[in-house]
mmCIF entry with sequence, helices, sheets and N, C-alpha, C, O atoms, coordinates in Angstrom:
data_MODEL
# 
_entry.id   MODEL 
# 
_entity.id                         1 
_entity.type                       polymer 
_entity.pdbx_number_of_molecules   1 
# 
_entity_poly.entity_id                      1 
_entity_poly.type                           'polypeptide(L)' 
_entity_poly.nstd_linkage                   no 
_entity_poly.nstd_monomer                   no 
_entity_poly.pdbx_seq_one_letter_code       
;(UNK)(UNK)(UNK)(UNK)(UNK)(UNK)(UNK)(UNK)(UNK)(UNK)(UNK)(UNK)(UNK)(UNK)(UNK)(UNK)
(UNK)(UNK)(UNK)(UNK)(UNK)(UNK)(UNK)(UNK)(UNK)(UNK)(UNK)(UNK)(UNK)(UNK)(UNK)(UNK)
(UNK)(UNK)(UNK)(UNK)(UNK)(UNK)(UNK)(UNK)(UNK)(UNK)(UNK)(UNK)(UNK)(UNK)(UNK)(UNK)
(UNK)(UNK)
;
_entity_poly.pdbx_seq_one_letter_code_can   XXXXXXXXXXXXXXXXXXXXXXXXXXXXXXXXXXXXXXXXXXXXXXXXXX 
_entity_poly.pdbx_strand_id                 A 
# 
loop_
_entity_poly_seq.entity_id 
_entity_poly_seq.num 
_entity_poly_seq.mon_id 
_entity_poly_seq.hetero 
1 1  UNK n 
1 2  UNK n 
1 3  UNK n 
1 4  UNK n 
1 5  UNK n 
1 6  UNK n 
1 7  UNK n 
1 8  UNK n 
1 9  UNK n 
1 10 UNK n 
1 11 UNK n 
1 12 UNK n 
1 13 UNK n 
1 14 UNK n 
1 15 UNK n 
1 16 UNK n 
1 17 UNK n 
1 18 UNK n 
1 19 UNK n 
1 20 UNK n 
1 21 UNK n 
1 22 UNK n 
1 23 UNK n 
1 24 UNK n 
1 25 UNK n 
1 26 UNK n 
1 27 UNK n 
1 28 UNK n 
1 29 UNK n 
1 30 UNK n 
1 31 UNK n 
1 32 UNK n 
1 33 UNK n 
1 34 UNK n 
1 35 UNK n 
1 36 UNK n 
1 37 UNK n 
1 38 UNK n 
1 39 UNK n 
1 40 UNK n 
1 41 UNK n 
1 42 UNK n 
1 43 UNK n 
1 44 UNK n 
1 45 UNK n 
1 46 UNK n 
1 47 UNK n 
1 48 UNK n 
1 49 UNK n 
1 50 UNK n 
# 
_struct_asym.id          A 
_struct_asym.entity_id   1 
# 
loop_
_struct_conf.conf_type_id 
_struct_conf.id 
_struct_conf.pdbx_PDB_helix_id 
_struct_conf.beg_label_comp_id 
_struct_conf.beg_label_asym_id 
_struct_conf.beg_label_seq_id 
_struct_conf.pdbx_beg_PDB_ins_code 
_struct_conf.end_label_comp_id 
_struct_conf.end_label_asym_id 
_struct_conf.end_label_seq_id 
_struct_conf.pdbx_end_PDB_ins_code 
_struct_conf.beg_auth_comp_id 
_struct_conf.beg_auth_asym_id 
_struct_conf.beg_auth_seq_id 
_struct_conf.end_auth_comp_id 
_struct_conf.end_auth_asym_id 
_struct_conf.end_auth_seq_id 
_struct_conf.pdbx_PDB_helix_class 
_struct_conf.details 
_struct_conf.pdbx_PDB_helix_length 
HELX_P HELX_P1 AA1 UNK A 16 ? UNK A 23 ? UNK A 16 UNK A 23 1 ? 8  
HELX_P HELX_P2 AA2 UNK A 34 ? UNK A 45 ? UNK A 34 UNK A 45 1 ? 12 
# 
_struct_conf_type.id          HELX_P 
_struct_conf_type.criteria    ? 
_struct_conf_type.reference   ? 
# 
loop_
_atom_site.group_PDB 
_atom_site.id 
_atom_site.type_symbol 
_atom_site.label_atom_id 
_atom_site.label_alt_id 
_atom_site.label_comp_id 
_atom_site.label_asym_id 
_atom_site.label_entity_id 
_atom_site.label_seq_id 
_atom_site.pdbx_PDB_ins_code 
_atom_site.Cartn_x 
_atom_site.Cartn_y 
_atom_site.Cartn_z 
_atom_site.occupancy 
_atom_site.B_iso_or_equiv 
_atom_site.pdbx_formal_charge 
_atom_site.auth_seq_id 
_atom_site.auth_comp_id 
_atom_site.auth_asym_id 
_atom_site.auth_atom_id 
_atom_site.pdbx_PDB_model_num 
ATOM 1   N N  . UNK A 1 1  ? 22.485 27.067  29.234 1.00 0.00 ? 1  UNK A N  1 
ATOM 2   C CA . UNK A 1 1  ? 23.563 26.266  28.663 1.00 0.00 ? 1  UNK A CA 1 
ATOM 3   C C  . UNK A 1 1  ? 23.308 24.784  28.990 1.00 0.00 ? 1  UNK A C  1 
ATOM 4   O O  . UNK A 1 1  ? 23.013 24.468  30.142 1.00 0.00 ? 1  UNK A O  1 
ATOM 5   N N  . UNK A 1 2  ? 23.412 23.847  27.995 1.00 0.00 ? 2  UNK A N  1 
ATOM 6   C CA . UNK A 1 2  ? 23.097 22.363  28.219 1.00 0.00 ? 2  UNK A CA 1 
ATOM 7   C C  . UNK A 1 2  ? 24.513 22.049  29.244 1.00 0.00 ? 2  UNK A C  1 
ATOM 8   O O  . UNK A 1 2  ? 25.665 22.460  29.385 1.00 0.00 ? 2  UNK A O  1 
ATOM 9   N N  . UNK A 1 3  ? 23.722 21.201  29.736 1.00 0.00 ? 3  UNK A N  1 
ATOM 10  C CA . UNK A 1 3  ? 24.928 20.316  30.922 1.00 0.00 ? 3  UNK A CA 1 
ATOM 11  C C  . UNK A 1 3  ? 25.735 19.147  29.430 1.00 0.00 ? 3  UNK A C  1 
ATOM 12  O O  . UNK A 1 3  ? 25.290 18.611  28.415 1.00 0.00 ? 3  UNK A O  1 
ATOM 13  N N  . UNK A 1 4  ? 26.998 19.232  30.071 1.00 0.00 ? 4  UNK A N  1 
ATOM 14  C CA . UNK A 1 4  ? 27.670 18.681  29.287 1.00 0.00 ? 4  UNK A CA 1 
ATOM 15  C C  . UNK A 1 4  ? 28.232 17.085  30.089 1.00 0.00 ? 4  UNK A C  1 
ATOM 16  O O  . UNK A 1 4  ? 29.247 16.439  29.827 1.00 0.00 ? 4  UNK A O  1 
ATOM 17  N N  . UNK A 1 5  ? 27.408 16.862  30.872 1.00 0.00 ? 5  UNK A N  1 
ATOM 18  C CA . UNK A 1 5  ? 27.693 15.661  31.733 1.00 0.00 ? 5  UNK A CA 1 
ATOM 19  C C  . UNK A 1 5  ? 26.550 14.447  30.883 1.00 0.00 ? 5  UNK A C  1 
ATOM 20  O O  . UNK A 1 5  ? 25.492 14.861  30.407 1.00 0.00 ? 5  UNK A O  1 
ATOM 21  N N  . UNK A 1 6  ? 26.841 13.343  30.813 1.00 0.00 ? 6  UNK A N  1 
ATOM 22  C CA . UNK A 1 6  ? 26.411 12.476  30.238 1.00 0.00 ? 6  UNK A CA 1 
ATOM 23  C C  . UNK A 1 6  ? 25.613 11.779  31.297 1.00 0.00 ? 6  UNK A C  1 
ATOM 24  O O  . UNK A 1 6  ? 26.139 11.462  32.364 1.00 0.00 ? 6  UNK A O  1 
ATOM 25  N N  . UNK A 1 7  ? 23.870 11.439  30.924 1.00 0.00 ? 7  UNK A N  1 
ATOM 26  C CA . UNK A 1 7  ? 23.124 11.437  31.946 1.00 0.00 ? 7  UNK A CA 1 
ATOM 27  C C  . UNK A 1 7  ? 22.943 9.675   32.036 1.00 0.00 ? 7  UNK A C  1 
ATOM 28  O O  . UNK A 1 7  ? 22.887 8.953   33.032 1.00 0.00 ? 7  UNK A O  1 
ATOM 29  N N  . UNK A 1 8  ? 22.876 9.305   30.443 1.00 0.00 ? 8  UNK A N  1 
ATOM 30  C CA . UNK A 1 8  ? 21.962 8.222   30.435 1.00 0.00 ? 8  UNK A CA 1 
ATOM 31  C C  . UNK A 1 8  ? 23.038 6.832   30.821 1.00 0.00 ? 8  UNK A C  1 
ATOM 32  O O  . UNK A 1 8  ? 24.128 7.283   31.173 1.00 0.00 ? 8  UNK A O  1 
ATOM 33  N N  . UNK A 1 9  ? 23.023 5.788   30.839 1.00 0.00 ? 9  UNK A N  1 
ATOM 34  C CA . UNK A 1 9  ? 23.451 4.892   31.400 1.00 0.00 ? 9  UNK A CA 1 
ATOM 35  C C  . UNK A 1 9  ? 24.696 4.364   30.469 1.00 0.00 ? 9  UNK A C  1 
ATOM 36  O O  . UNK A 1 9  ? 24.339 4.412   29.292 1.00 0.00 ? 9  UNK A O  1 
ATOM 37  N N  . UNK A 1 10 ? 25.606 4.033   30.561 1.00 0.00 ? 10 UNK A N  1 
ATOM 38  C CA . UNK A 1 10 ? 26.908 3.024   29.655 1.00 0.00 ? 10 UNK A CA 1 
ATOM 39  C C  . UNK A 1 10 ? 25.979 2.058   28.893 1.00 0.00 ? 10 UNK A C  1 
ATOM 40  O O  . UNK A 1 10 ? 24.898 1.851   29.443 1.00 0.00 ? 10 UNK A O  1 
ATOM 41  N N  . UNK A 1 11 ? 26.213 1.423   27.708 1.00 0.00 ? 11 UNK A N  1 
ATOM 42  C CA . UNK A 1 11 ? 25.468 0.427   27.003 1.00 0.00 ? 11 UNK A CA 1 
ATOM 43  C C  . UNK A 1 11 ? 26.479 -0.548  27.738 1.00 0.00 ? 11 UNK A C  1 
ATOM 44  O O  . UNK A 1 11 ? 25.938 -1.586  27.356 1.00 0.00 ? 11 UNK A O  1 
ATOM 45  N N  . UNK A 1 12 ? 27.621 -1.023  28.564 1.00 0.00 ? 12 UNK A N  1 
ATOM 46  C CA . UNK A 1 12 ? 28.075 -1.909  28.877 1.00 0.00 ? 12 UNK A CA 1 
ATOM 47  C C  . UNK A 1 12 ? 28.010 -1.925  30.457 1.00 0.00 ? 12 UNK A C  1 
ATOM 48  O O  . UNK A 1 12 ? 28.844 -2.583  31.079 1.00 0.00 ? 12 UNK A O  1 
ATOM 49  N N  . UNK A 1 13 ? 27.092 -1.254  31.070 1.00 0.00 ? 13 UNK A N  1 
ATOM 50  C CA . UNK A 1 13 ? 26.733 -1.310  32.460 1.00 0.00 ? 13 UNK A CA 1 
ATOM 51  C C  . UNK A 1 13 ? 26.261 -2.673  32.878 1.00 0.00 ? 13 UNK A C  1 
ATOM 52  O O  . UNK A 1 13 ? 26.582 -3.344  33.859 1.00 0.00 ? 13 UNK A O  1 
ATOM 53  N N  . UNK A 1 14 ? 25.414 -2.924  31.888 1.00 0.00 ? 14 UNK A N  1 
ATOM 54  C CA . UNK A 1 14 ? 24.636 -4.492  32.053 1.00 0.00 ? 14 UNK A CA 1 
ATOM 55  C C  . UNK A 1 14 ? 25.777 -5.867  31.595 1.00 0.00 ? 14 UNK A C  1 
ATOM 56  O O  . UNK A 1 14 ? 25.596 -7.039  31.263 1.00 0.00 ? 14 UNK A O  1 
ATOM 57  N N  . UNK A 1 15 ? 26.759 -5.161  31.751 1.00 0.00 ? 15 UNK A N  1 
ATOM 58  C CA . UNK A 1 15 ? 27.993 -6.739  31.399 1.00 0.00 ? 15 UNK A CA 1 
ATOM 59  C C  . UNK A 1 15 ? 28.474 -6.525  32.607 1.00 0.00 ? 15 UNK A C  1 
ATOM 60  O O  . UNK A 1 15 ? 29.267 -7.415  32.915 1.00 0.00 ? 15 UNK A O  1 
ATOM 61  N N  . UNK A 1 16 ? 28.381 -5.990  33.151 1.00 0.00 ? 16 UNK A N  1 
ATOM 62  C CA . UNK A 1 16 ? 28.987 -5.276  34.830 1.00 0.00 ? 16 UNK A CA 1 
ATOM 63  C C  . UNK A 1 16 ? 29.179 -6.851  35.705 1.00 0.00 ? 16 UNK A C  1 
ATOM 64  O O  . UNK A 1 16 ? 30.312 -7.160  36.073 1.00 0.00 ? 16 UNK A O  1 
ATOM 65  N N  . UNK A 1 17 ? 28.230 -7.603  35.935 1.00 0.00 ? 17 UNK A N  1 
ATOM 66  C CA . UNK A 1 17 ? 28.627 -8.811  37.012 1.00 0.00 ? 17 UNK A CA 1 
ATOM 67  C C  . UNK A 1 17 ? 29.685 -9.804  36.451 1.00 0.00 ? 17 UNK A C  1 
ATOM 68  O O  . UNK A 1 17 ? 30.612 -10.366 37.034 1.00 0.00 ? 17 UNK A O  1 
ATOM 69  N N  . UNK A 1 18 ? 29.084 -9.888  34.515 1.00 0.00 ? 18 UNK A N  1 
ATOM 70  C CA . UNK A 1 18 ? 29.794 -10.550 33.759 1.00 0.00 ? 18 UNK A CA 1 
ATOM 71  C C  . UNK A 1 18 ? 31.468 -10.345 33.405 1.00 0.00 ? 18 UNK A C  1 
ATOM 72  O O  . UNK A 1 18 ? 32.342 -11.167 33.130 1.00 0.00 ? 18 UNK A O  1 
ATOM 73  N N  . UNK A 1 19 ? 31.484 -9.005  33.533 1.00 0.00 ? 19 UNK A N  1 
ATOM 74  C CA . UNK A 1 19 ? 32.937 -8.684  33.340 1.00 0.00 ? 19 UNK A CA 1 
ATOM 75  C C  . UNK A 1 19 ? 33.458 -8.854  34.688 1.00 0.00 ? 19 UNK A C  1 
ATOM 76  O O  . UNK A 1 19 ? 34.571 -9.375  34.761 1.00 0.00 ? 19 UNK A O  1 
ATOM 77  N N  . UNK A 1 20 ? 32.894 -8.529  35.742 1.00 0.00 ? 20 UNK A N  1 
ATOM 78  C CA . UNK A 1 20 ? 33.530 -8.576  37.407 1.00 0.00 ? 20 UNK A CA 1 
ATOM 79  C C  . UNK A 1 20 ? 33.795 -10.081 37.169 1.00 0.00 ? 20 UNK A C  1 
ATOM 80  O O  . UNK A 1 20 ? 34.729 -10.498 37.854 1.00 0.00 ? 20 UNK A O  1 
ATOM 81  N N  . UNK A 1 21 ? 33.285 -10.881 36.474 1.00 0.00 ? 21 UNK A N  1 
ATOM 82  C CA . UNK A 1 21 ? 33.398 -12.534 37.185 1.00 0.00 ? 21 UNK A CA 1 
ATOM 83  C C  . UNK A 1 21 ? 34.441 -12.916 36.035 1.00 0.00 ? 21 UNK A C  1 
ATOM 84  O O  . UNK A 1 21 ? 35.222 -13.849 36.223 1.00 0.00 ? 21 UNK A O  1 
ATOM 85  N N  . UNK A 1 22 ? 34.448 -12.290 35.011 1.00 0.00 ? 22 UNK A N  1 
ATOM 86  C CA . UNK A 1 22 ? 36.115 -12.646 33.951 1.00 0.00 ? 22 UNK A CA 1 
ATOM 87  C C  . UNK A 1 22 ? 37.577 -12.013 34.297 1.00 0.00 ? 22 UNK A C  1 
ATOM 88  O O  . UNK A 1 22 ? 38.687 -12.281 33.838 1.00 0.00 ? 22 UNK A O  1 
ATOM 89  N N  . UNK A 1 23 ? 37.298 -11.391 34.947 1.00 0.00 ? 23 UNK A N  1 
ATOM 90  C CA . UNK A 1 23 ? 38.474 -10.210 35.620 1.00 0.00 ? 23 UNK A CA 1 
ATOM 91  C C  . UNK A 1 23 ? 38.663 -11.205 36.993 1.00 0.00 ? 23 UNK A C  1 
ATOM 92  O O  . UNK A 1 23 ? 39.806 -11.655 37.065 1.00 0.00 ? 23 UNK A O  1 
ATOM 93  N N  . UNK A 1 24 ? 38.185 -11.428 37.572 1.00 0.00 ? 24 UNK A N  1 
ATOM 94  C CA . UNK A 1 24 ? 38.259 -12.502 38.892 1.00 0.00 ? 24 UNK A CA 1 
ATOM 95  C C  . UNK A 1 24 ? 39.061 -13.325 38.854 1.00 0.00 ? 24 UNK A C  1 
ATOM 96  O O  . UNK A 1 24 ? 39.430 -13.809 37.784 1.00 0.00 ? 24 UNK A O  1 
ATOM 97  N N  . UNK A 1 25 ? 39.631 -13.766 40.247 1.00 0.00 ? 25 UNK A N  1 
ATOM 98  C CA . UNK A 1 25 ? 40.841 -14.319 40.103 1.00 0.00 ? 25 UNK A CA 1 
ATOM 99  C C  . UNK A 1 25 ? 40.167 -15.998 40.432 1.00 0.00 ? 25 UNK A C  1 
ATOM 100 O O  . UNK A 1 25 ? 40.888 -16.892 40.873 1.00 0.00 ? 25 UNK A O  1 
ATOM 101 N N  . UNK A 1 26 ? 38.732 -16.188 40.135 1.00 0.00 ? 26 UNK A N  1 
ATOM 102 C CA . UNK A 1 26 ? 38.085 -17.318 40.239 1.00 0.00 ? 26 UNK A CA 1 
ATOM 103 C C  . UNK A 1 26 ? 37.825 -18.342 38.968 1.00 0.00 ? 26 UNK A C  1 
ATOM 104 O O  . UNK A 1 26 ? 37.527 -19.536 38.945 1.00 0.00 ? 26 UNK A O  1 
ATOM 105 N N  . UNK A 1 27 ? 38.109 -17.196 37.724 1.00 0.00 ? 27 UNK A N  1 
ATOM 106 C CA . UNK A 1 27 ? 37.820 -17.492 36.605 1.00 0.00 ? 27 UNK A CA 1 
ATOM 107 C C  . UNK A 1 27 ? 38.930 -18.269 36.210 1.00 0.00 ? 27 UNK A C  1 
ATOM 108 O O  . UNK A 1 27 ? 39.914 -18.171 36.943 1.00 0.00 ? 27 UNK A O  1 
ATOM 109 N N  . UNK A 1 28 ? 39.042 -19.240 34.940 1.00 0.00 ? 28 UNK A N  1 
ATOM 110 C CA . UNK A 1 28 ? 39.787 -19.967 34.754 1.00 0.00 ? 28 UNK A CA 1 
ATOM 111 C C  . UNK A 1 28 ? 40.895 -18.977 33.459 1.00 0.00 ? 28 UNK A C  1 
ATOM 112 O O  . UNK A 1 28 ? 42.116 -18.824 33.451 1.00 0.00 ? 28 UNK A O  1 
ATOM 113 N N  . UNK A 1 29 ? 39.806 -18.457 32.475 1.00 0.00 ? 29 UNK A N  1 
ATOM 114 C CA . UNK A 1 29 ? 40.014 -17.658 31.247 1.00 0.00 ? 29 UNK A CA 1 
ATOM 115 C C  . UNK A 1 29 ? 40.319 -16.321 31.778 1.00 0.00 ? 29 UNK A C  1 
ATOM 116 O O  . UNK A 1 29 ? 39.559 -15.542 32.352 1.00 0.00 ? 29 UNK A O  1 
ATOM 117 N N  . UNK A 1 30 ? 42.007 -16.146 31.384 1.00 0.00 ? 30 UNK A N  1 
ATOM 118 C CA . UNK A 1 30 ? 42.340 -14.589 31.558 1.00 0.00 ? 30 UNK A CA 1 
ATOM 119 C C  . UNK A 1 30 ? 42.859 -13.662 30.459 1.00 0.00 ? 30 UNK A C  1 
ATOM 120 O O  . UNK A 1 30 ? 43.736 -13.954 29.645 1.00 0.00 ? 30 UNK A O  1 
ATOM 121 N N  . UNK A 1 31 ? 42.307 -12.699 30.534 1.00 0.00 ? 31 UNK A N  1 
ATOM 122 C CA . UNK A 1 31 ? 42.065 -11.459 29.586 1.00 0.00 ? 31 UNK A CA 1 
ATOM 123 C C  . UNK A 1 31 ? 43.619 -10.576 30.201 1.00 0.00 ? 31 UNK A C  1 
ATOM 124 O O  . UNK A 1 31 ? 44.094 -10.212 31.277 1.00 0.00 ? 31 UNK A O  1 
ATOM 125 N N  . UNK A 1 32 ? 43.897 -10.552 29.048 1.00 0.00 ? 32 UNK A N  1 
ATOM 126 C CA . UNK A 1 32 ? 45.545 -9.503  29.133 1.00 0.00 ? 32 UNK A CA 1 
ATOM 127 C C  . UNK A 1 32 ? 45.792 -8.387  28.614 1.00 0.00 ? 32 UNK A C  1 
ATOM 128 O O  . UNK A 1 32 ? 46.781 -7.681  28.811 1.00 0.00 ? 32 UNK A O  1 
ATOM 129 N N  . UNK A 1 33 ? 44.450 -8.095  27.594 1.00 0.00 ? 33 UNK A N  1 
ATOM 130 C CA . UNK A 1 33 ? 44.806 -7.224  26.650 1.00 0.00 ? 33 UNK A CA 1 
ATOM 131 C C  . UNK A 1 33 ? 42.949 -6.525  26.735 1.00 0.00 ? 33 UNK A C  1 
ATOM 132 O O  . UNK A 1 33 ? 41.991 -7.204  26.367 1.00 0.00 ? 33 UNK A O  1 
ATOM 133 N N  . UNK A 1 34 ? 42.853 -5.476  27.139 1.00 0.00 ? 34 UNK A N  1 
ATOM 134 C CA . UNK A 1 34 ? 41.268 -5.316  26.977 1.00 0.00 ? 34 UNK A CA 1 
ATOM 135 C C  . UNK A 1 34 ? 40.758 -5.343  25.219 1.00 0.00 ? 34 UNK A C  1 
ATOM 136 O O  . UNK A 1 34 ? 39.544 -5.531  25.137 1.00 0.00 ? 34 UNK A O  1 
ATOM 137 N N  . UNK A 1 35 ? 41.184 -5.251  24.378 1.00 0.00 ? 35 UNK A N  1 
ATOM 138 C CA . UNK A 1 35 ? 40.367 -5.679  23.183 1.00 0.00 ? 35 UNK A CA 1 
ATOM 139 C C  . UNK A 1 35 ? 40.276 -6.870  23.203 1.00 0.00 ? 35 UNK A C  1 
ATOM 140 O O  . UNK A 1 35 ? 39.354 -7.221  22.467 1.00 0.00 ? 35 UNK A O  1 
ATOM 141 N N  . UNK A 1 36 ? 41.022 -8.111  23.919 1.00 0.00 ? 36 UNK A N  1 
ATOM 142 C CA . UNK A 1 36 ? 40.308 -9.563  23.887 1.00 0.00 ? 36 UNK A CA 1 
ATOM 143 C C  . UNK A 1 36 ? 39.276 -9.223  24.879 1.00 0.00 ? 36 UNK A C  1 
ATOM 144 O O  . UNK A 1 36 ? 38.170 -9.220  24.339 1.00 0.00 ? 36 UNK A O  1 
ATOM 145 N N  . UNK A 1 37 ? 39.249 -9.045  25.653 1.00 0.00 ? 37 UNK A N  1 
ATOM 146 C CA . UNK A 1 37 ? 37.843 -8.943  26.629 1.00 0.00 ? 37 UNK A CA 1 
ATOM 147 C C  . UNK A 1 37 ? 36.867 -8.354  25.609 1.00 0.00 ? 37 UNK A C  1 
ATOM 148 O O  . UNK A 1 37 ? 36.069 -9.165  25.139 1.00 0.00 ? 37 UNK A O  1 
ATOM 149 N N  . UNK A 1 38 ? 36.802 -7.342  25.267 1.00 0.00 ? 38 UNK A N  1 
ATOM 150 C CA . UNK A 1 38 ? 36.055 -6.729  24.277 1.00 0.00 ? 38 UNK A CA 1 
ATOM 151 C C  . UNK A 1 38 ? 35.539 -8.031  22.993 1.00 0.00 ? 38 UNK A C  1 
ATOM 152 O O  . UNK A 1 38 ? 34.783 -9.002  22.990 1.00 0.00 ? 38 UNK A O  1 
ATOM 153 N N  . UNK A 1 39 ? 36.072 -7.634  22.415 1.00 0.00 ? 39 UNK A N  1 
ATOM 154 C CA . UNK A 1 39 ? 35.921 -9.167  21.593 1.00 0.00 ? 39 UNK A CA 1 
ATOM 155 C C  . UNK A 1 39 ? 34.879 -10.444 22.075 1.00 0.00 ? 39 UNK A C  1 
ATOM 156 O O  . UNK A 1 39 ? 33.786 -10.871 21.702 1.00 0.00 ? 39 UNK A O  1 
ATOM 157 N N  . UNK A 1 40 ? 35.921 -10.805 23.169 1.00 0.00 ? 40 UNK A N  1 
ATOM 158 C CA . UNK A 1 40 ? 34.949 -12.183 23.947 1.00 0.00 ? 40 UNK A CA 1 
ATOM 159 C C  . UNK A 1 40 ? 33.669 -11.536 24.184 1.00 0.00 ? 40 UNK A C  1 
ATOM 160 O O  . UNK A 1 40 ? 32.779 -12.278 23.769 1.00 0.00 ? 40 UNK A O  1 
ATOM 161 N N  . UNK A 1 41 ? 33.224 -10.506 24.659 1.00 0.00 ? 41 UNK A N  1 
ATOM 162 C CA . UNK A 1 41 ? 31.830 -10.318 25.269 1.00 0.00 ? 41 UNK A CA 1 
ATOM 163 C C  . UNK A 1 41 ? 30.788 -9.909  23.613 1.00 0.00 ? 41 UNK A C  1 
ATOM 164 O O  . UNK A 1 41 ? 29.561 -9.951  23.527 1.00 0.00 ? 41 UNK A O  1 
ATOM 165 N N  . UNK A 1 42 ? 31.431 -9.671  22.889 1.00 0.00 ? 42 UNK A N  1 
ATOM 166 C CA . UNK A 1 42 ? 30.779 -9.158  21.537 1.00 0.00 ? 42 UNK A CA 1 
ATOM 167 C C  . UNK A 1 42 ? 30.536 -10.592 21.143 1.00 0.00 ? 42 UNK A C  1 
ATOM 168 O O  . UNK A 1 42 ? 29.396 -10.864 20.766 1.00 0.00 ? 42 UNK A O  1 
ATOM 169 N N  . UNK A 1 43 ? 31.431 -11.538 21.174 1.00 0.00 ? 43 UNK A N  1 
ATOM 170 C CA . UNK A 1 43 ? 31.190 -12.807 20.243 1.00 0.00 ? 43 UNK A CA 1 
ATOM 171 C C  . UNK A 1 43 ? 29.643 -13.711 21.338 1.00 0.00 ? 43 UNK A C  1 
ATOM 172 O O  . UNK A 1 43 ? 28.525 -14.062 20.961 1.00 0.00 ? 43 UNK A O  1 
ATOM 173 N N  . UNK A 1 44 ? 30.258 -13.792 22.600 1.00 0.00 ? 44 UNK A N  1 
ATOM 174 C CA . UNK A 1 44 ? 29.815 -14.874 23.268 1.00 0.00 ? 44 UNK A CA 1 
ATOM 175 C C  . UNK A 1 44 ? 28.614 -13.803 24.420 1.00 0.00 ? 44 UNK A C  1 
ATOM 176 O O  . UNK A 1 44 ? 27.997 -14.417 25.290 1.00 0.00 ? 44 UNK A O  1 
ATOM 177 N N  . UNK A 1 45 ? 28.457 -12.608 24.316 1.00 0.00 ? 45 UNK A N  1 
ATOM 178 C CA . UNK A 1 45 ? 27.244 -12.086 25.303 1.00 0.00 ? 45 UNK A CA 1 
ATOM 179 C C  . UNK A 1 45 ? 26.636 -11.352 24.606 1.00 0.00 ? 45 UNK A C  1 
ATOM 180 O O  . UNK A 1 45 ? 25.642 -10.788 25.063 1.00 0.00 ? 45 UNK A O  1 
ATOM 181 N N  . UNK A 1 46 ? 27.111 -11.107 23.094 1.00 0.00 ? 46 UNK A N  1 
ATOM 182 C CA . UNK A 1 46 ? 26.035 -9.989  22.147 1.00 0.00 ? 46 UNK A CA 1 
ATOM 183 C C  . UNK A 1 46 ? 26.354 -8.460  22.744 1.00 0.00 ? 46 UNK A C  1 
ATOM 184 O O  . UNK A 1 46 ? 25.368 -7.724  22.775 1.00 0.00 ? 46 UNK A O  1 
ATOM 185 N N  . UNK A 1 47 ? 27.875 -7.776  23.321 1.00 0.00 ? 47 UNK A N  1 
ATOM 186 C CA . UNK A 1 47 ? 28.238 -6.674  23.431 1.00 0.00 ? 47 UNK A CA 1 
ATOM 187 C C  . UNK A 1 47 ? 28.112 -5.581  22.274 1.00 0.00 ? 47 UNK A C  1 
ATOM 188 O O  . UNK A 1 47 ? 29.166 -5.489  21.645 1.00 0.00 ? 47 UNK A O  1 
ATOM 189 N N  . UNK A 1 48 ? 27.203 -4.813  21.870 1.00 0.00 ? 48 UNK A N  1 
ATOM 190 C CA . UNK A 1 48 ? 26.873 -4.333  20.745 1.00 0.00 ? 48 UNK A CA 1 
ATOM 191 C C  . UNK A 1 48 ? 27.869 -2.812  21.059 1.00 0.00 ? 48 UNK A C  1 
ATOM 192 O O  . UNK A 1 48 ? 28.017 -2.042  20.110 1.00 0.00 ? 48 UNK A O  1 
ATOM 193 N N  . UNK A 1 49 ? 28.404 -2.527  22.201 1.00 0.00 ? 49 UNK A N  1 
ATOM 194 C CA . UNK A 1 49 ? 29.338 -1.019  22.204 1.00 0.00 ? 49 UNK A CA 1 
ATOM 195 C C  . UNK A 1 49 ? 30.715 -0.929  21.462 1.00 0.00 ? 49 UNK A C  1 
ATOM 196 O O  . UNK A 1 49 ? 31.440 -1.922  21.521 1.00 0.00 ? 49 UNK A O  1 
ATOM 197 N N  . UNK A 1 50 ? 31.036 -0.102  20.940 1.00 0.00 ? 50 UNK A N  1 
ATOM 198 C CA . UNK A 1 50 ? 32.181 0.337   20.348 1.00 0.00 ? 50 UNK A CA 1 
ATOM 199 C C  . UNK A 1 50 ? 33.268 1.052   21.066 1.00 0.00 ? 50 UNK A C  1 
ATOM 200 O O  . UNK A 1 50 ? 34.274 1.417   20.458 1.00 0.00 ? 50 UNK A O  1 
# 
């Protein structure tokens, strides 16, 4: 029986420092709604996940 656990990596693993540092309470720009976060990283980091 195939394992039904998902092996290979998130396509948004690699926004990982980038999103830790917009979520931060260091950042100036705050995200309230996760489809603006979503959004911002598609327009301005080339986030290609759905």
């Amino acid at each position: 029986m195939p394992d039904p656990h998902r092996h290979k990596p998130s396509t948004i693993n690699k926004f990982y420092d980038i999103i830790q540092t917009l979520l931060s309470d260091d950042t100036l720009q705050q995200f309230y709604y996760k489809r603006i976060l979503w959004q911002y990283l598609v327009d301005t980091h080339g986030l290609t996940a759905i």
